[in-house]
N, C-alpha and C positions, 0 to 999 in steps of 0.2 A: 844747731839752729842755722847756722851759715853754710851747710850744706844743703839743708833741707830748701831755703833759699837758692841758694846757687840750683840743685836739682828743679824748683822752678820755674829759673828762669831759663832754661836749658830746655826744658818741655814746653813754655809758649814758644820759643824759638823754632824749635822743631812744627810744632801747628801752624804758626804763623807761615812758615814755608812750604808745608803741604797745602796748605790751604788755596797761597797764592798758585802752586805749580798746578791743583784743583781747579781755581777758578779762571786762569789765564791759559787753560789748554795744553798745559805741557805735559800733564799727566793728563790721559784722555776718560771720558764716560766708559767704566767696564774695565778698566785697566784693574789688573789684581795689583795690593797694596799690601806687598811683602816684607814683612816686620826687620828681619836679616839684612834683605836690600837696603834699604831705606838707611837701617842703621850705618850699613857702611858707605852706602854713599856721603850722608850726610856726616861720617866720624862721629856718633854717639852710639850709648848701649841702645839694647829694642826698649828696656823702661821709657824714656820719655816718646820712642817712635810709638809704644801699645797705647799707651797716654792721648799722645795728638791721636792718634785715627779713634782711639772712642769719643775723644773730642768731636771730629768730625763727622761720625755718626750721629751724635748727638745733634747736629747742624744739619746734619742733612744729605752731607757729603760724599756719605760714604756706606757701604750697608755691607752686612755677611751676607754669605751665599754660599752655599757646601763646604762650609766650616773654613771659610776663608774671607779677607775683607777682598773689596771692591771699593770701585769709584762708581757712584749711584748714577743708575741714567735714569731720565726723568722722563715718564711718553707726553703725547702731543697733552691728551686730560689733565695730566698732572702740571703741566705748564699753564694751561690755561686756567686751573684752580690758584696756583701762585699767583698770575700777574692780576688775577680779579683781588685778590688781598692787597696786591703793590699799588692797583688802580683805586682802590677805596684811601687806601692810606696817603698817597700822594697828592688825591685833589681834595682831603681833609686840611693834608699842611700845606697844599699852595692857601686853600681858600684862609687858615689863620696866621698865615704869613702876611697877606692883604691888610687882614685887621689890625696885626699885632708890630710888624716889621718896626722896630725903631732906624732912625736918618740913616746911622751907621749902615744898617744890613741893607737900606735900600741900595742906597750909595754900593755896597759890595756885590749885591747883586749885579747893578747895575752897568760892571766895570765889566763884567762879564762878557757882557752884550758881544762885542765885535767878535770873539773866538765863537761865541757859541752859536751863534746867526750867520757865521762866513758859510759861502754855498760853493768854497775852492776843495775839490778833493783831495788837495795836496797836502791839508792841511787836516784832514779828519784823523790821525793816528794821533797826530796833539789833542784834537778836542776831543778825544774818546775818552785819552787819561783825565783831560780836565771836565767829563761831564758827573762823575759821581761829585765832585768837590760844588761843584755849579747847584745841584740838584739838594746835596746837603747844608746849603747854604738858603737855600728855602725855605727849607726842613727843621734848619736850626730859628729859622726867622718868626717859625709858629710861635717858638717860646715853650712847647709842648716835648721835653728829651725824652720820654718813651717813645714819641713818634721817631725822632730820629734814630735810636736805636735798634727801632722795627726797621723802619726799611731802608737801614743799612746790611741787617740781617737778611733781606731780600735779592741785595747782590751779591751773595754767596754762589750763586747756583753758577753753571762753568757755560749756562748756554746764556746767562744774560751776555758774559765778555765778549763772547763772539759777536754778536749785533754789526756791531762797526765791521768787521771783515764783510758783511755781506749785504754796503751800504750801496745802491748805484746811486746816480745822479739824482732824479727825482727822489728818490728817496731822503738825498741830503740835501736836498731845497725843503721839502716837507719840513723834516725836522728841524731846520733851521728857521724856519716862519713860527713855528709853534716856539721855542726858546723866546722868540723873540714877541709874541705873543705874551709870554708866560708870562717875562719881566716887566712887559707892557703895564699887564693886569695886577700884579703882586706891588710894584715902584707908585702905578697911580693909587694903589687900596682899591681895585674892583675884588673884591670875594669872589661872587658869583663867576665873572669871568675867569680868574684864575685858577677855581676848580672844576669848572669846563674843560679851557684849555689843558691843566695838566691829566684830568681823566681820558682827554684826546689824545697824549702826546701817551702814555703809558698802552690806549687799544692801540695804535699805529705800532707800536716796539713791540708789541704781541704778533700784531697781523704780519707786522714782517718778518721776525720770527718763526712762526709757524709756516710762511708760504717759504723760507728760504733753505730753512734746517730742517721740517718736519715732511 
C-alpha cells in the first residue's frame, strides 16, 4: 500500500513537471516525448514518465504520431474553437461573479487592481505569473467550482503562456483598461457589463494571438 502510494505520488510529480515544461515553452510544440530521456533526465523509471504523457494526452497535450509521442501543436482553427469555449466560459463566471461575489472576494479582487491595470512594461513578466491567479479569483467568485475547473483546464495549452512575450505597448494599455474594467463591473455587481467586458478581454487574447503566433 505505501508503495503504491509513494508510486503515486511520484507519477503526478512527474505530470506536474511535463506539464509545466509543456505549458511554459521549455519543451516546445512537435518536440518528440521520449520515455528513456525523460526518465533520466528527470531520475525515475519510464512507469510513471508512460503514466504522465498518457496523462497529457488525455489533456491535450500531447498526441502519437508514427508510433511515437509528441507535444501536440494546435493550428490557427483549432485555437480559435478553444478560445470560443474559454470566451463563453469566462463571461458566464465574470457575469455570476457580479451577482454572487461575497465583501471578501470583492475586496480581493479588488487588491488586484494596481498590478493588473499598471501599463509599465517593466512590469508585465510579474503580472503575466499574477494573471491566472487574478482571473481565478473571479472564477472562484461565481460560487460555480465546475466553472473554475474548466477554465483552468483551458490554460493548459503552451500557446496560451506565450501571450505575455508577444505583448507591445498598446497592447498592454488595452489589457490593462479591460482588467480594470472587469473589476470595475464584477466590485460594483454590473453582470451585464462584466460579461461583456470579460467576452472582450478573452476576443482580444485570441486576436493577438493569432496575428502574433499564427
Amino acid at each position: 500500500m505505501t508503495t503504491s502510494g509513494s508510486g503515486r505520488r511520484l507519477s503526478e510529480e512527474v505530470y506536474r513537471t511535463l506539464r509545466a515544461d509543456i505549458v511554459d515553452g521549455v519543451i516546445l510544440a512537435g518536440s518528440p516525448l521520449v520515455e528513456d530521456e525523460i526518465a533520466e533526465r528527470l531520475g525515475v523509471s519510464r512507469t510513471p514518465v508512460r503514466e504522465s504523457i498518457q496523462r497529457l494526452a488525455a489533456d491535450g497535450l500531447a498526441e502519437s504520431r508514427r508510433r511515437r509521442w509528441v507535444v501536440r501543436s494546435y493550428s490557427a482553427v483549432e485555437v480559435v474553437e478553444i478560445y470560443g469555449v474559454r470566451a463563453a466560459l469566462e463571461s458566464h463566471a465574470a457575469r455570476l461573479a457580479a451577482l454572487n461575489a461575497t465583501d471578501a472576494q470583492r475586496a480581493a479582487i479588488e487588491a488586484q487592481r494596481e498590478l493588473m491595470t499598471v501599463e509599465d512594461a517593466t512590469v508585465l513578466a510579474e503580472r503575466a505569473k499574477a494573471n491566472d491567479e487574478f482571473h481565478d479569483l473571479i472564477t472562484a467568485a461565481s460560487g460555480n467550482n465546475r466553472l473554475l475547473e474548466n477554465l483552468r483546464d483551458q490554460r493548459l495549452f503552451h500557446f496560451t503562456a506565450r501571450i505575455a512575450a508577444v505583448y507591445g505597448v498598446e497592447d498592454l494599455r488595452r489589457s490593462s483598461r479591460q482588467h480594470g474594467e472587469l473589476i470595475d463591473a464584477v466590485v460594483n455587481r454590473r453582470p451585464a457589463d462584466a460579461a461583456e467586458v470579460a467576452l472582450a478581454h478573452v476576443e482580444f487574447s485570441l486576436e493577438l494571438l493569432l496575428r502574433k503566433l499564427y
